[in-house]
C-alpha positions in Angstrom: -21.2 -33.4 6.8 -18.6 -36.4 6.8 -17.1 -35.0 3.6 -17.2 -31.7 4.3 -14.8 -33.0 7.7 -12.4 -34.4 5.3 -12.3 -31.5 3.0 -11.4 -29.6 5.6 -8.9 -31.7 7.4 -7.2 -32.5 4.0 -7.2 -28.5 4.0 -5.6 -27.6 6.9 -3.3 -30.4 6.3 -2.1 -29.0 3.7 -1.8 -25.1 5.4 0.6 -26.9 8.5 2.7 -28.7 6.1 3.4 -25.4 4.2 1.3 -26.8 1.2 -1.0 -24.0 1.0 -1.3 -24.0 -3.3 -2.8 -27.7 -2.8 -6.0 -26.3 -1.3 -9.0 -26.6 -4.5 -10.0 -23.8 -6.1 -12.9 -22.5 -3.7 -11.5 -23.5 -0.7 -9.6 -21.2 0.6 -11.7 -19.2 2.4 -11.6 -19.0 6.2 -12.7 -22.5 7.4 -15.3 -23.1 9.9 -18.5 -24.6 10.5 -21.0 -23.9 8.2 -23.8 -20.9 9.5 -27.6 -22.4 9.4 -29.7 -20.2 7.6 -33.2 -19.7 6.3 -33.7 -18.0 3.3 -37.3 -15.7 3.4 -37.2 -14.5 0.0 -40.3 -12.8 -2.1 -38.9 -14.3 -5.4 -40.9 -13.3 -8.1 -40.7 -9.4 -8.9 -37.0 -8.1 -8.1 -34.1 -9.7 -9.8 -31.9 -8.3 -6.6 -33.6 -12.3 -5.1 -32.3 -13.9 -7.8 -28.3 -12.9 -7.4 -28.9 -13.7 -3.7 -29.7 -17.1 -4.1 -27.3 -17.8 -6.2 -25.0 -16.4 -4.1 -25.9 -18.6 -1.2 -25.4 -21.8 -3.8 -21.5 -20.7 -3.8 -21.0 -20.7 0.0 -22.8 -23.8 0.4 -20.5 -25.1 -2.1 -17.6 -23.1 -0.2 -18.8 -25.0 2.9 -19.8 -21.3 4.6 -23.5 -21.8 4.8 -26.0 -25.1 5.2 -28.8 -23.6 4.2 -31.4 -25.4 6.0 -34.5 -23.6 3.6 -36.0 -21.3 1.4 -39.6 -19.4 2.5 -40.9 -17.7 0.1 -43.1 -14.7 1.1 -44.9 -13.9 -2.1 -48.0 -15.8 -2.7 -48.7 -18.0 -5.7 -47.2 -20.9 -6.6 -45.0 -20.1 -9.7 -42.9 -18.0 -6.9 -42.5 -21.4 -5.3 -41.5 -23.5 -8.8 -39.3 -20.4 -9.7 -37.5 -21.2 -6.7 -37.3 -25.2 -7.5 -36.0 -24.3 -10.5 -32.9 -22.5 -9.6 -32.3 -25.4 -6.8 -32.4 -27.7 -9.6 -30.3 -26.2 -12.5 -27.4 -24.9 -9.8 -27.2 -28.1 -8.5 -28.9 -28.1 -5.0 -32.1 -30.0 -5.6 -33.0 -31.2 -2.0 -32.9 -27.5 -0.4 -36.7 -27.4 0.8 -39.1 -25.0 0.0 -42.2 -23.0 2.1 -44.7 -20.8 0.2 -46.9 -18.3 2.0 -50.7 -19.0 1.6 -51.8 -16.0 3.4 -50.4 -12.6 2.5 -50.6 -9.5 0.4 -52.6 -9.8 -1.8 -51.4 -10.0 -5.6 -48.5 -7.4 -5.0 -47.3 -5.3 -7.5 -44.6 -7.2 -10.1 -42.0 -5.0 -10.8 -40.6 -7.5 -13.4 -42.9 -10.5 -14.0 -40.2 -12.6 -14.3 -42.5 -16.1 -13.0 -43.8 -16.6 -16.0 -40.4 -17.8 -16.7 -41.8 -21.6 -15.1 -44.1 -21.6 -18.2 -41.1 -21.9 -20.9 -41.3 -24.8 -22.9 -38.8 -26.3 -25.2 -40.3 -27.0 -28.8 -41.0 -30.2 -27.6 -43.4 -29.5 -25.2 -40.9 -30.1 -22.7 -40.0 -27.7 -19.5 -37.1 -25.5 -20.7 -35.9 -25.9 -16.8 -36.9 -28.4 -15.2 -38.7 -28.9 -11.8 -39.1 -31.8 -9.4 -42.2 -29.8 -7.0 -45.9 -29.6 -6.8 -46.1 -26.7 -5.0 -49.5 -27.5 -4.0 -48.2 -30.1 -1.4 -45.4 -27.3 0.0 -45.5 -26.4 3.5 -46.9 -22.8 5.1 -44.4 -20.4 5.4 -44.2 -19.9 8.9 -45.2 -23.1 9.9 -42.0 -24.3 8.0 -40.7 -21.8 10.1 -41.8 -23.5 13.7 -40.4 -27.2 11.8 -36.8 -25.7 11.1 -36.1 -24.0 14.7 -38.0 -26.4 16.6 -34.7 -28.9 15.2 -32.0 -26.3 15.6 -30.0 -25.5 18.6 -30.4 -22.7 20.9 -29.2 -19.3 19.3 -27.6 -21.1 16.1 -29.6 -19.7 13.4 -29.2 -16.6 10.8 -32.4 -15.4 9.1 -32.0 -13.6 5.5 -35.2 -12.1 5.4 -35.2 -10.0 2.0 -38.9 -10.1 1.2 -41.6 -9.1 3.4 -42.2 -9.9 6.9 -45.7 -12.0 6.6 -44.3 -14.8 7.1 -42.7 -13.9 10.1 -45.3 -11.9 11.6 -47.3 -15.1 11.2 -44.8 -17.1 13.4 -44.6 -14.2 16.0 -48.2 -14.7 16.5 -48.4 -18.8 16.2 -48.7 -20.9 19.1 -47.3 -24.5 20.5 -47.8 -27.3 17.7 -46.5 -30.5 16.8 -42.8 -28.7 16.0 -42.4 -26.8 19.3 -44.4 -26.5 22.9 -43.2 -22.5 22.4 -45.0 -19.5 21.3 -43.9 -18.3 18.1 -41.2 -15.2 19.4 -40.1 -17.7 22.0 -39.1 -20.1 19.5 -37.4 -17.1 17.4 -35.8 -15.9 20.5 -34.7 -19.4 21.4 -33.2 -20.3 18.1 -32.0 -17.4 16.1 -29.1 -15.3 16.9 -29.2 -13.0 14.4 -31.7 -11.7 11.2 -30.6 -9.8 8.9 -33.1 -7.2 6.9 -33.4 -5.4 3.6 -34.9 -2.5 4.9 -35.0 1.2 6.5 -33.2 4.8 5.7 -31.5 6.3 8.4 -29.6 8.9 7.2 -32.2 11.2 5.6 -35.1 13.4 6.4 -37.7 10.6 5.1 -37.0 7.5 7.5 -39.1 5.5 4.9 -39.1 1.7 5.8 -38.8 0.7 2.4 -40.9 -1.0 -0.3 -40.7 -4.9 1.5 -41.6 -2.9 4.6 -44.4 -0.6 3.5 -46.0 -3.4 1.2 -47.1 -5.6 4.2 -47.1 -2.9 6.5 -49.3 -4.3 9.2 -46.9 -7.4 9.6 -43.8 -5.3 9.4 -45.2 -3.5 12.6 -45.5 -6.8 14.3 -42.1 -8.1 13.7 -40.7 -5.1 14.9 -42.9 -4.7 18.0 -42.3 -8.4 18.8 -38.5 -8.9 18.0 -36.6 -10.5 21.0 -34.1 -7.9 22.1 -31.4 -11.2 22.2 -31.7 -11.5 18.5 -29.4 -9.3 16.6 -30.9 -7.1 14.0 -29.1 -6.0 11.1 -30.3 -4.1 8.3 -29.2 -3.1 4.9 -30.9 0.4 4.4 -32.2 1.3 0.6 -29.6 4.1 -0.2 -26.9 1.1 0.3 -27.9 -0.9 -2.0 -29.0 1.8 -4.6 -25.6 2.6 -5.6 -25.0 -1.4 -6.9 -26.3 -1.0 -10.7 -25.7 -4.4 -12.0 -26.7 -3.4 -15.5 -28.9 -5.6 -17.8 -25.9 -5.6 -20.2 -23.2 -6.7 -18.2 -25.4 -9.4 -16.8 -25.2 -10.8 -19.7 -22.2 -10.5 -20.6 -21.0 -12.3 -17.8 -23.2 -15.4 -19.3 -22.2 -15.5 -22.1 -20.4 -18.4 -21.5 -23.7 -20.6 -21.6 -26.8 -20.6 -23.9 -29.3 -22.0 -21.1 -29.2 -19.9 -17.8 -32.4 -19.2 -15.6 -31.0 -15.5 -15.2 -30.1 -15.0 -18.5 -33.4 -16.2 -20.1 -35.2 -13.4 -17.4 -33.1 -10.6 -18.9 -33.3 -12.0 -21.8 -37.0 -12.0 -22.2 -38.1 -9.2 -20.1 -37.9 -6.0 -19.3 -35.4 -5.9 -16.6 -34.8 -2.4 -16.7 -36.8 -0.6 -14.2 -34.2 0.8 -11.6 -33.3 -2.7 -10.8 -30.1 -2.6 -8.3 -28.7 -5.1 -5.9 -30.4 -4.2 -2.2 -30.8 -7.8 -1.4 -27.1 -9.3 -2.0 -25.9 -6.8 0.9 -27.9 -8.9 3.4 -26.4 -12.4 1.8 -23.0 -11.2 2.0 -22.6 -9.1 5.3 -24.8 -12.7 7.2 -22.1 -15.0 5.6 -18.9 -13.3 5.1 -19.1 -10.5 8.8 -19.6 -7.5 9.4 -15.9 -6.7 8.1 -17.9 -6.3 4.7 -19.8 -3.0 5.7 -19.3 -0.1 7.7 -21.9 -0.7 10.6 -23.8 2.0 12.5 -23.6 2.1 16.4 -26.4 0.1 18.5 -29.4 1.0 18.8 -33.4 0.3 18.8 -35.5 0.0 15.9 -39.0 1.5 16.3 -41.7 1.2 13.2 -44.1 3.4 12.6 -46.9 2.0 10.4 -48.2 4.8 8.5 -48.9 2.2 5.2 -47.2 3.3 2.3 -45.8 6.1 4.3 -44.4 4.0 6.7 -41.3 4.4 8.8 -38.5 3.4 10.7 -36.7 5.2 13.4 -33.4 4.0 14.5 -32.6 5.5 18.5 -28.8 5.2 19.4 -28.4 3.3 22.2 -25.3 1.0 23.1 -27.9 -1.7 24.8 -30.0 -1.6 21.9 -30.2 -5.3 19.2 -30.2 -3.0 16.2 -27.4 -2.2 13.5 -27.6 -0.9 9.8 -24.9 -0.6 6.7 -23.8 2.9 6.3 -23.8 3.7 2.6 -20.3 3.3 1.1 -18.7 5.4 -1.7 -19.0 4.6 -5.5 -15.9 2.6 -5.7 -16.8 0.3 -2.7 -20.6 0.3 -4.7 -18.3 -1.0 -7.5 -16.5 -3.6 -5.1 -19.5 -5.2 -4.3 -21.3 -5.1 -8.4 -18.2 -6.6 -8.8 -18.3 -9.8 -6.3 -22.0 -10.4 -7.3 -20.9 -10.5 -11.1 -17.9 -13.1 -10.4 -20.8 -15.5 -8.5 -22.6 -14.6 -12.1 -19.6 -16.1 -14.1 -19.0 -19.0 -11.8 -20.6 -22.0 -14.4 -22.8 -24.4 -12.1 -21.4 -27.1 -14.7 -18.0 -27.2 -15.2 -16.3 -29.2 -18.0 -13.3 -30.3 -18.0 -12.0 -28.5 -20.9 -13.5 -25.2 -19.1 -11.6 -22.1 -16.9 -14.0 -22.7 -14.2 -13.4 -26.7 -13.7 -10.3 -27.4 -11.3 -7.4 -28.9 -12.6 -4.4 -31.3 -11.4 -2.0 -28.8 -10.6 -0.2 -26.7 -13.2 2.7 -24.5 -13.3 5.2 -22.7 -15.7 4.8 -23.4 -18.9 2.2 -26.0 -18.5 0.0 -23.5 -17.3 1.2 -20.8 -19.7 0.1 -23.3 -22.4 -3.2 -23.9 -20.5 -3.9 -20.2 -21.1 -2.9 -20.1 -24.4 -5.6 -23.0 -25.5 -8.5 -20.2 -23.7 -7.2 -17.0 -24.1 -10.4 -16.4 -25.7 -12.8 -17.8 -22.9 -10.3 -16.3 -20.4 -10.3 -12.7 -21.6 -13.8 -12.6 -22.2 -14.4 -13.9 -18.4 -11.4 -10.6 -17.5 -13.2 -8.4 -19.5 -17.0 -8.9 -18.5 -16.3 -6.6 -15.1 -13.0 -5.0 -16.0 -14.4 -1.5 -17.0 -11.5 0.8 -17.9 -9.0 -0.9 -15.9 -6.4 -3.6 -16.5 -5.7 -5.1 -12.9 -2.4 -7.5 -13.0 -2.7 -8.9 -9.4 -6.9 -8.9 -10.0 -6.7 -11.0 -13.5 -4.5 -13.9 -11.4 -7.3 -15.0 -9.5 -8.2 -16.5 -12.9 -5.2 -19.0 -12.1 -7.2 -20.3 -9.1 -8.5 -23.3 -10.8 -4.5 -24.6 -11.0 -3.6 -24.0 -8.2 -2.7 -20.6 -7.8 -2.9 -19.5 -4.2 -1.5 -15.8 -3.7 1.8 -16.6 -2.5 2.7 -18.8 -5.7 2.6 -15.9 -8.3 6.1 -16.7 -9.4 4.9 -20.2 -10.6 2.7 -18.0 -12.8 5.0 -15.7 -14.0 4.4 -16.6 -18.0 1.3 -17.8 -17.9 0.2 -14.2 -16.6 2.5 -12.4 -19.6 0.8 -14.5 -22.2 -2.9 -13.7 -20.8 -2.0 -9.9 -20.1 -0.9 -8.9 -23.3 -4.0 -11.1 -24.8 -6.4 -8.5 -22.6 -4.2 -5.7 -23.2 -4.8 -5.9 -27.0 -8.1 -6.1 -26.4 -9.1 -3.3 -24.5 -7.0 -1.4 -26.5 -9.1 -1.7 -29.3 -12.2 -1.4 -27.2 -10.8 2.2 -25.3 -10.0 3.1 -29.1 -13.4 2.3 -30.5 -14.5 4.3 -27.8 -12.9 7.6 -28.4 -10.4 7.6 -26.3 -6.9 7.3 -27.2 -5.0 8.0 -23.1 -3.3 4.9 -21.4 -2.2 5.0 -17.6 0.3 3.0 -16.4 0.7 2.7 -12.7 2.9 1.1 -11.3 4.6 0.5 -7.0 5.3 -1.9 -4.7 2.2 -4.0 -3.4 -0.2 -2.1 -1.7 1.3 1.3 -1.9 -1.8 3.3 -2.8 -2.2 2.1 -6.4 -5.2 2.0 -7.0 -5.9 5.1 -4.2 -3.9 7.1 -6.2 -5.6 6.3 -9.4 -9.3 7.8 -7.6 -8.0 10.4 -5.4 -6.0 12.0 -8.5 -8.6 11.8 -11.2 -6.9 9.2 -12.9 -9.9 6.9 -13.4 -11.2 9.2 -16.1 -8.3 7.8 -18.6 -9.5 5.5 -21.4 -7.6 2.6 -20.4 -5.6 2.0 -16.8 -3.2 -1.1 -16.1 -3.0 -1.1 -12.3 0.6 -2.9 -11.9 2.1 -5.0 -14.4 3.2 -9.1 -14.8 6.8 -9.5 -13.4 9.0 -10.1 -16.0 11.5 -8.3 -18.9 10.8 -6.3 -21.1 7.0 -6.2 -20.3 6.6 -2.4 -19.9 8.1 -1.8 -23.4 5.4 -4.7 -24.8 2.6 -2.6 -23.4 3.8 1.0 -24.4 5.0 -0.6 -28.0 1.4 -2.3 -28.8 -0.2 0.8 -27.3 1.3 3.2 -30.0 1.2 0.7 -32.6 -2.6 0.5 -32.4 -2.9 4.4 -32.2 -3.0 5.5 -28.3 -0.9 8.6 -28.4 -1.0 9.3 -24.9 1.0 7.5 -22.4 1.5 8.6 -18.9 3.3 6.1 -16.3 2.3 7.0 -12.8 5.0 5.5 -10.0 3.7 5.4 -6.5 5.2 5.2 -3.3 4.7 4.5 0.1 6.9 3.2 3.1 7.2 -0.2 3.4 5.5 -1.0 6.5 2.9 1.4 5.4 2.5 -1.3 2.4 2.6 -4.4 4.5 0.1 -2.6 6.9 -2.4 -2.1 3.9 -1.9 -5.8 2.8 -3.1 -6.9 6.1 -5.8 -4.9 5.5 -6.8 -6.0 2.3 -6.2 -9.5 3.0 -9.0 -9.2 5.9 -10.8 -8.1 3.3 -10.3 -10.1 0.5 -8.9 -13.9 2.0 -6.0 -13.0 0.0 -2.2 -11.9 1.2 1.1 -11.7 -0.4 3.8 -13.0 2.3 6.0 -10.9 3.5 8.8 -12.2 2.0 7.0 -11.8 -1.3 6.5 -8.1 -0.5 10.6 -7.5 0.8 11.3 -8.6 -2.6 8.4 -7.0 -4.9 9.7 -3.5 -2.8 13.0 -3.9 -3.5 12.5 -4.3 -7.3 11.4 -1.2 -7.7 15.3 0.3 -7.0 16.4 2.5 -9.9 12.9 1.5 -11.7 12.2 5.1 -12.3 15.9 6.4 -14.0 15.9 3.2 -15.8 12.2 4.3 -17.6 13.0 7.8 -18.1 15.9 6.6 -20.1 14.2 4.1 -22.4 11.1 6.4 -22.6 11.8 9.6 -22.9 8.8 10.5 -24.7 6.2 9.3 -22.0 4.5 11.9 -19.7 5.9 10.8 -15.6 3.6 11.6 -13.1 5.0 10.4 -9.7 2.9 10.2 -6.5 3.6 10.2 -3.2 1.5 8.3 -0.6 3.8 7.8 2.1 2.6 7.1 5.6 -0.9 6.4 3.7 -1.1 10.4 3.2 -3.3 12.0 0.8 -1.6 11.4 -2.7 0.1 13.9 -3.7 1.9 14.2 -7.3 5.6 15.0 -7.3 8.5 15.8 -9.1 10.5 13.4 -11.2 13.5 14.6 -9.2 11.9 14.1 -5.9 10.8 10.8 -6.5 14.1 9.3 -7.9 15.1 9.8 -4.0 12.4 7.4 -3.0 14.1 4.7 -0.8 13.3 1.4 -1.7 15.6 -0.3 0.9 14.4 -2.2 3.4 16.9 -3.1 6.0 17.0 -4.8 9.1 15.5 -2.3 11.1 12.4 -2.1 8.7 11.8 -6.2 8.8 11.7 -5.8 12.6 8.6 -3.4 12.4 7.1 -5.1 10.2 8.0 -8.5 11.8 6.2 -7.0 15.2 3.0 -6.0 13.3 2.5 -9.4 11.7 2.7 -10.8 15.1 0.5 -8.6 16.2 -1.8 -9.4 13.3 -1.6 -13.2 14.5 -2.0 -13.2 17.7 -4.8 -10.8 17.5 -6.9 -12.9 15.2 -6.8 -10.7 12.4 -6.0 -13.2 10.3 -8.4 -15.9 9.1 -7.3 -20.1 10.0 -7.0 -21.2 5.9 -5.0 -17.8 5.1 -2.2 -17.6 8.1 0.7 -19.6 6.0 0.0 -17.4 3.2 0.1 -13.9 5.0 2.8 -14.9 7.0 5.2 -16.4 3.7 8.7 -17.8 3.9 9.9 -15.9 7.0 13.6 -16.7 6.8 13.9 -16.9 3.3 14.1 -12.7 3.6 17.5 -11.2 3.0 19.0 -9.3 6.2 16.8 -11.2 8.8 19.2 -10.1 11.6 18.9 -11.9 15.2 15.6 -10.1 16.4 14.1 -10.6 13.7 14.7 -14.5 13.5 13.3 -14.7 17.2 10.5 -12.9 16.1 9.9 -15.1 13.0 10.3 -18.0 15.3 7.5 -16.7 17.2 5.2 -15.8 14.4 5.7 -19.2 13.2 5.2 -21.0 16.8 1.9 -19.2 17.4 0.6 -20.1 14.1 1.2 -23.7 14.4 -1.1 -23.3 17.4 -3.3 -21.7 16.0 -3.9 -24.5 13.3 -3.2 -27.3 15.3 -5.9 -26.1 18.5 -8.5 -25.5 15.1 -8.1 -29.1 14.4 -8.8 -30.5 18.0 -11.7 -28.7 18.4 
């Protein structure tokens, strides 16, 4: 705890001064104190467990979560090792472990994956190691009654993506050695909120789901019982059966090691079953909010148990504990494969001669040279979740290990050529061995609608996409030259627009989203670029198909003329940095923003050409209220 203390008051040291790039790779996520959780897991059958444990690893890492235990619901004791051994290899070997000794009754194994505690090297020696006898482990839910009877009041999250034995058995306990209370006294006490994989609420069926359904009878009890002051959230089937992490690009994304406890399990089984990622959606809406989901309205939860025709009936109510995800599209089904598969790539041991491993800070042509020494390493880590699509502001986030914060992209500006063109080439000859021979271009200011356009117009169906491009010379004519050379004969450019406020608006938005933000003086200037952009390209390439969209005011995008859009206005003048001056106050004073990522939304204020008098007032103020903000953090 001590450390942690330092690492985050060398962090927000570093934010006040204006030193934002000097915060570690990792770190710069919102700080606060880390959320106690409990883990109850029924590791064993679905690999869905396995991601969310190792997910949990990184935000202990990231200081978001002290995770204070792992129960694991599904008797027998290889469940229990299997568990030991992903504590040991990714690094956390004194995170405690409960096994169930009293529940269903050898449940069904979708993918026997246990067994994988039985590998041996040729040696005779465990291929991963272990440091339990599980025979000596703790009961589930009397682990339980041990970790709340030493937790404060209402300070607890519960990830319970298994079934609900275990806690139907601690509903039902009474005082013991941990705690004079009754079992739901003690949960009501101690945990504010519990998050489920579980339910369907927007079909005909209502089915509880297989966790549920499994242990039926238990399920019933945890439902009946539930405090009303805990909060309930639950992550419904049909959310997470859109999330197909595939056995293939699993791993792919580990191919960067040769010993991997989720690698050997697709590896040597069958992991192709329907496998998706329910389980994760739980991990990530406890640690990260509930900005991560769209949430129902409140409500009760009422179970119905009908055994393996069980159900669950959600009643609106604005009293009620009860919340559940509401299924996204496919893209934001894509957002989230996505996170679970950068966790996948992130290498529990680091070397120094690695991408993953933090370095002493390097910029310019240091770190263009960095690149060059890994372009291999670095393109295959790109590529493993890139799809179709070639994403210049998305592929800089492999910079992070230098120092690379969001607002420093300039100091970047060669190394980010050099490892472009590398994945360019590339997937190139991948889209060609494919079949297709179509490139998009598309190109606009920072959040205009990029990548809105590209979806709402079709445009995703191309064989390869670059969404934006490296700043620099010259860099459009690389990309349409090695295009042509390698045999892609058809080139469309795609410009989009939208106001600039409308932009800065949507880069709020995405930073809430994603802990990352451009500056605004970053985006003046990435705007303004864009002046005469469009004649200048229809003059060197006459040849190349324009497609210009319009998504002004965030309207529907809509493809335009070449003639309408070289009127676009990419002026910003005083006027405009006003408005957008007022909603970045707005966004700070309304907490929008999160503590470790204020210095970089807000940028160099009054380095931004034609700040007129308002504006510097407001700037003023922006940049008062922030100090305050960071300097009341710290004296807490």
């Amino acid at each position: 705890m001590k450390k942690l203390a330092i690492t985050l008051l060398l962090a927000i040291s570093a934010v006040l001064s204006g030193r934002a790039q000097s915060i570690s790779y990792g770190s710069y996520h919102q700080l606060r104190q880390p959320l106690p959780v409990i883990l109850d897991t029924d590791f064993g059958s679905c690999t869905d467990d396995l991601f969310s444990i190792v997910m949990l690893y990184h935000y202990i890492e990231d200081g978001l979560v002290d995770l204070k235990g792992v129960i694991v619901d599904r008797e027998g004791d290889r469940n229990a090792v299997l568990v030991d051994i992903f504590n040991q290899f990714y690094g956390h070997p004194d995170i405690p472990i409960a096994l169930e000794r009293n529940g269903v009754k050898n449940p069904y194994d979708f993918i026997p994956y246990s067994r994988l505690v039985d590998f041996k090297n040729a040696d005779g020696s465990w291929l991963y190691p272990r440091s339990i006898d599980p025979s000596t482990l703790p009961e589930g839910y009397k682990f339980y009654r041990k970790l709340l009877g030493e937790a404060e009041d209402h300070s607890v999250v519960v990830l319970a993506i298994g079934m609900m034995t275990c806690l139907s058995q601690l509903f039902e306990s009474g005082p013991d050695e941990f705690s004079p209370l009754p079992g739901v006294d003690l949960f009501g006490r101690k945990v504010k909120a519990v998050y489920v994989q579980a339910g369907h609420f927007d079909g005909n069926d209502n089915f509880s789901g297989y966790n549920m359904r499994t242990a039926s009878e238990a399920a019933a009890v945890f439902y009946d019982k539930l405090p009303a002051s805990v909060d309930l959230v639950l992550s419904p089937t049909n959310v997470g059966e859109m999330m197909d992490y595939t056995s293939e690009d699993i791993l792919t994304d580990l191919s960067y090691t040769a010993l991997n406890p989720i690698k050997t399990v697709y590896a040597q089984f069958d992991c192709e079953v329907g496998q998706r990622m329910w389980d994760t959606n739980c991990v990530v809406n406890a640690v990260l909010g509930d900005g991560e989901y769209n949430l129902s309205q409140r409500g009760w939860v009422k179970y119905l148990d009908r055994g393996e025709a069980s159900q669950m009936i959600f009643t609106p109510d604005p009293a009620g504990n009860a919340r559940y995800q509401l299924p996204g599209d496919t893209f934001f089904a894509e957002e989230k494969v996505m996170d679970i598969r950068r966790h996948t790539r992130m290498s529990p041991h680091p070397s120094t001669c690695s991408i993953e491993a933090p370095q002493e800070q390097l910029t310019g042509e240091a770190a263009a040279e960095w690149v060059r020494q890994r372009t291999d390493q670095l393109s295959d880590k790109y590529m493993g979740a890139a799809g179709n699509t070639l994403d210049a502001g998305e592929m800089l986030q492999l910079f992070r290990p230098l120092g690379f914060t969001g607002t420093n992209a300039s100091d970047y500006g060669e190394a980010a050529r050099v490892l472009y063109m590398q994945i360019f080439t590339r997937m190139v000859q991948k889209t060609l061995r494919e079949g297709a021979r179509n490139l998009t271009i598309v190109m606009g200011p920072p959040s205009s609608g990029k990548s809105t356009a590209v979806r709402s117009l079709g445009l995703d169906k191309s064989g390869l996409i670059c969404d934006g491009l490296p700043e620099g010379e010259g860099i459009l004519a690389a990309i349409i030259g090695c295009a042509r050379e390698q045999g892609m004969d058809r080139i469309t450019i795609v410009p989009v627009y939208n106001d600039i406020l409308t932009c800065l608006k949507n880069s709020l938005q995405k930073g809430r989203e994603t802990k990352r933000y451009d500056g605004l003086d970053h985006l003046v200037a990435a705007y303004r670029s864009n002046e005469g952009r469009l004649a200048a390209i229809r003059k060197e390439f006459p040849d190349v198909d324009i497609r210009p969209v319009d998504c002004s005011h965030n309207q529907a995008p809509r493809t335009v003329s070449c003639s309408s859009a070289l009127k676009w206005n990419y002026k910003v003048g005083t006027g405009d940095i006003d408005r957008m001056l007022s909603a970045l106050q707005d966004a700070v004073d309304n907490g929008d923003i999160g503590i470790a990522t204020l210095r970089a939304a807000v940028g160099d204020l009054y380095s931004i050409p034609g700040l007129g008098a308002r504006g510097r007032a407001t700037a003023d103020a922006i940049n008062k209220r922030v100090d305050e903000i960071l300097k009341e953090f710290i004296q807490r």
